[in-house]
Every structure is written in structure tokens, then in C-alpha cells.
C-alpha positions as CSV (number, residue, x, y, z in Angstrom):
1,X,0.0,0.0,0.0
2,X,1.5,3.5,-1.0
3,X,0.0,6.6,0.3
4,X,-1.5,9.2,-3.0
5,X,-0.5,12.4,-2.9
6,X,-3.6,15.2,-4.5
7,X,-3.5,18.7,-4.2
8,X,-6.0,18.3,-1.7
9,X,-4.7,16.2,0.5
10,X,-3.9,12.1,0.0
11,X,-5.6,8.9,0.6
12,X,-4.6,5.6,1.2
13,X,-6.5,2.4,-0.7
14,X,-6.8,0.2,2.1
15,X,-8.7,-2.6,0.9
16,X,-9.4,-3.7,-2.8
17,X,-11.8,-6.3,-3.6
18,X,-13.6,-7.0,-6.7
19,X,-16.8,-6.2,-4.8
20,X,-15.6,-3.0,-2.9
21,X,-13.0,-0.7,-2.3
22,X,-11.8,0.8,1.0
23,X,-9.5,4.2,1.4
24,X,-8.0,6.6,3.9
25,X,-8.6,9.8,3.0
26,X,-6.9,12.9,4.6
27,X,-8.2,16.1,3.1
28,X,-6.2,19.4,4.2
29,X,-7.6,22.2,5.8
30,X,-9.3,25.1,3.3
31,X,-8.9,22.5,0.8
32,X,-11.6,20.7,-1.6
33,X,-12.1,18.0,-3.8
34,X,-13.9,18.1,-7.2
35,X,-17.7,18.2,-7.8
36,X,-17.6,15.2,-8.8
37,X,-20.2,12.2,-9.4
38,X,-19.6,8.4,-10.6
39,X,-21.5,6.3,-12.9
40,X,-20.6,3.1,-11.1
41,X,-20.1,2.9,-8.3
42,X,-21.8,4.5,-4.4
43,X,-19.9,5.7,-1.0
44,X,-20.1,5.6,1.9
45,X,-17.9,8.6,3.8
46,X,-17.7,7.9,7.5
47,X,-15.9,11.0,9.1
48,X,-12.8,9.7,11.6
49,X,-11.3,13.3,12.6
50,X,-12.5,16.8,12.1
51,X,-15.3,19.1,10.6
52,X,-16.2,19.2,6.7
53,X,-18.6,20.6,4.6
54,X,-20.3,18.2,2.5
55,X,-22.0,18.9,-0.8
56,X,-24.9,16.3,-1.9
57,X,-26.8,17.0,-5.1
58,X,-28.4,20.6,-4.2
59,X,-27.8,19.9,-0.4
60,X,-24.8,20.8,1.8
61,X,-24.1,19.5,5.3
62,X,-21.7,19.9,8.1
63,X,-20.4,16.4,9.5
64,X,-17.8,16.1,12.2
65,X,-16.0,13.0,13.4
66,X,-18.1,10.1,13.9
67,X,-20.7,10.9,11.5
68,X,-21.7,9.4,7.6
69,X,-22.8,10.0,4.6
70,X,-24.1,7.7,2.0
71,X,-23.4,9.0,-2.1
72,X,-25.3,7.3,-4.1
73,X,-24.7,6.0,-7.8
74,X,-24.5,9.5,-10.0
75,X,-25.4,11.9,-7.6
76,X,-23.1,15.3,-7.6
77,X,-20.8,15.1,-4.5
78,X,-17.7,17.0,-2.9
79,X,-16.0,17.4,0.7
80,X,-14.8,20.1,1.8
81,X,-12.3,20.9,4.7
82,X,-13.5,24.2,6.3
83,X,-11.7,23.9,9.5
84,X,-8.0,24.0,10.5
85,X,-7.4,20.7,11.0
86,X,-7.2,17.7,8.4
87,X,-10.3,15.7,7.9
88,X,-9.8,12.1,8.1
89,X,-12.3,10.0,6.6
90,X,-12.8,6.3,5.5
91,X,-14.7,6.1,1.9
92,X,-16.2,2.6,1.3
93,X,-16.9,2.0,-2.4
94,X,-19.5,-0.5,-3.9
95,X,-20.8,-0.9,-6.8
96,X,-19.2,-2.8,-10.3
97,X,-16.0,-0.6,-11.1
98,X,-13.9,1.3,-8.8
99,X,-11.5,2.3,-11.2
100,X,-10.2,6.2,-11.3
101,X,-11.4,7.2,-14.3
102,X,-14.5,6.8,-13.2
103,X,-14.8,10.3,-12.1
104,X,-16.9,12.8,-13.7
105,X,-15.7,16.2,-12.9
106,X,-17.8,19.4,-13.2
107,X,-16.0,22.2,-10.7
108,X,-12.5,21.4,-10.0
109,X,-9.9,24.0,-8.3
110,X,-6.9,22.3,-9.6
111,X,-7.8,22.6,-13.6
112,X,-8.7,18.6,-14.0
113,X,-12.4,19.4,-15.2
């Protein structure tokens, strides 16, 4: 296992199964990742350390450590560190394809759109 560095922080892919995918994902403070959604796959984002702001479809929501939220399959989702500390979170993937290049950008502050 080798730790991913992103502008926004890194993860860590701790388990990867043909039936799910598991990472540790540390997202830095004032930092965001895409609006993103995914065609194949769901999440499952249970928040280990911190405060973030979390973008759902047209909804946004504040969780802090030791709360969830479930994406489902294609909705528009993002996470967003507001505080001063790093978020930590664990993502669980399901779904048929956990693969990379399924993301589908649409507002990215690092030019990937």
C-alpha cells in the first residue's frame, strides 16, 4: 500500500476487492475535492477526525468526526475541509467498477475538469 498524494490532500487504498474498495482519505484544511459524481459505483464517507462541509446534489451538510454520509450512484458530491485541521475519513466504495477514471468532474480548483 502506497499513500496518493492530491492537491487536496492524499488517501490511502486500504482494501481492494472486486466487490468493494476501501481508502483513507486525509483532506487538508481550506482544501476541496472536485464536484464530482460516478457512474458506477456508491460511497459511503464515515468521518474519523474533524469538521467538513459536504456537498450532496443541491444539499450541503456539516459532518464532524463520527458521523456518515451515503453518495449514491451518479449523484453530484464534494467534501470540503472548512476547519484548520485535516479531515480524516474512510470512503467505502460499492458498486461494479472502482476504477479512477470513473470520475466525472464538473467544478475542480486544480484545472482537472
Amino acid at each position: 500500500m502506497s499513500e496518493e498524494i492530491r492537491p487536496w490532500g492524499s488517501y490511502l487504498v486500504l482494501s481492494d476487492e472486486p466487490d468493494h474498495k476501501v481508502k483513507r482519505i486525509v483532506v487538508l484544511p481550506g482544501k476541496r475535492l472536485s464536484l464530482q459524481r460516478h457512474r458506477q459505483r456508491r460511497e459511503h464517507w464515515y468521518i474519523v477526525h474533524g469538521s467538513a462541509l459536504v456537498t450532496l446534489d443541491d444539499h450541503t451538510l456539516t459532518v464532524v468526526d463520527g458521523q456518515s454520509v451515503d453518495i449514491p450512484q451518479s449523484s453530484l458530491h464534494r467534501i470540503e475541509n472548512t476547519g484548520s485541521e485535516n479531515v480524516v475519513m474512510i470512503e467505502v466504495q460499492t458498486g461494479f467498477y472502482f476504477g479512477e477514471d470513473d470520475i466525472e468532474r464538473f467544478e475542480d480548483d486544480y484545472g482537472r475538469v
